[in-house]
N, C-alpha and C positions, 0 to 999 in steps of 0.2 A: 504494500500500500504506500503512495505517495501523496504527501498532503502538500498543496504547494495557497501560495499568498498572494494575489492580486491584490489590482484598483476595482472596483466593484466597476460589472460589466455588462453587455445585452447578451443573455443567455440565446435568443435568435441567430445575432450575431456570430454567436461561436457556435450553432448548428450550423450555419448557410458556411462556416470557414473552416468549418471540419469535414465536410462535406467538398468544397475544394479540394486541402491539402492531402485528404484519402480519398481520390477517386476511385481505388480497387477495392476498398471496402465498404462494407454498408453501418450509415450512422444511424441508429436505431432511438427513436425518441421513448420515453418513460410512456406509462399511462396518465391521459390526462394534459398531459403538457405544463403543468403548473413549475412552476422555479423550483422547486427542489426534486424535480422527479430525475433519475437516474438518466442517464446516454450509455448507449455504447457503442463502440467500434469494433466491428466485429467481422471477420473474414466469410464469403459468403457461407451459405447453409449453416446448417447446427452443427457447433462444434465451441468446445471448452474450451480449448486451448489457443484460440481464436477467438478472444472473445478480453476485452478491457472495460471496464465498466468506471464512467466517469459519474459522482455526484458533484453537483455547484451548488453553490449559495451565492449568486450574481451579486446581490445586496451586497452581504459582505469579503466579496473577492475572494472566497474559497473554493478550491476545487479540487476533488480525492478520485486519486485514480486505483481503480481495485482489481486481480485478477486474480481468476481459481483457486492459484495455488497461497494465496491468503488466509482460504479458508479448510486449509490440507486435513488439519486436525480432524474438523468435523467430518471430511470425506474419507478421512481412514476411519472414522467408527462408523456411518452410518453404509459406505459403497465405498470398501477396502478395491474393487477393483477397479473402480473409476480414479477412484485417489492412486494406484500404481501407475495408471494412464498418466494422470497429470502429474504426478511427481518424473514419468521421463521425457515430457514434456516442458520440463521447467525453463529450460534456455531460448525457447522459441516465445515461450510468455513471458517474457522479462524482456527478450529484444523486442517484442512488440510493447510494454507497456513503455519502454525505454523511448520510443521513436512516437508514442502518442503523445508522452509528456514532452519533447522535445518541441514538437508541433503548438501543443498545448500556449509554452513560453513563448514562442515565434508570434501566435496568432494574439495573445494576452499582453503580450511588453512590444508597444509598438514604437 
């Protein structure tokens, strides 16, 4: 998980420029659309490992970027086989959340 510090921002604004700077993937809106509903970037089809999930708080310039293996623990007690998946998985979800947050700063510190 990465928690990073903005100027408080237009949550639209950073759909419609996430949406630019990952053309190959798909930006997937929360339910609802309200300011604090989740995003994510996510490589097409279903798939975990492919899969970053951004919360904001535009107001206060916060925004947490989360992936699977975040929540490893709970996938080893509840789908030990799923959680094997993602734990050899881990390098490709880390260069992805690594290159979202990169984006992230670019699109946020102008």
């Amino acid at each position: 998980m990465t928690e990073l510090q903005f100027k408080p921002f237009d949550k639209k604004m950073l759909i419609e420029q996430l949406q630019v700077q990952f053309p190959n993937y798909k930006i997937q809106k929360g339910f609802g659309g309200n300011a604090i509903s989740p995003l994510q970037v996510r490589t097409s089809g279903f798939t975990i490992t492919g899969n970053v999930a951004i919360k904001t708080k535009p107001q206060k310039g916060i925004v947490k970027t989360q992936i699977p293996l975040d929540m490893g623990l709970l996938y080893w007690i509840f789908f030990p086989p799923l959680a094997l998946y993602i734990t050899l998985k881990r390098k490709k979800q880390k260069a992805m959340e690594e290159e979202v947050v990169e984006k992230l700063k670019k699109i946020l510190n102008p």
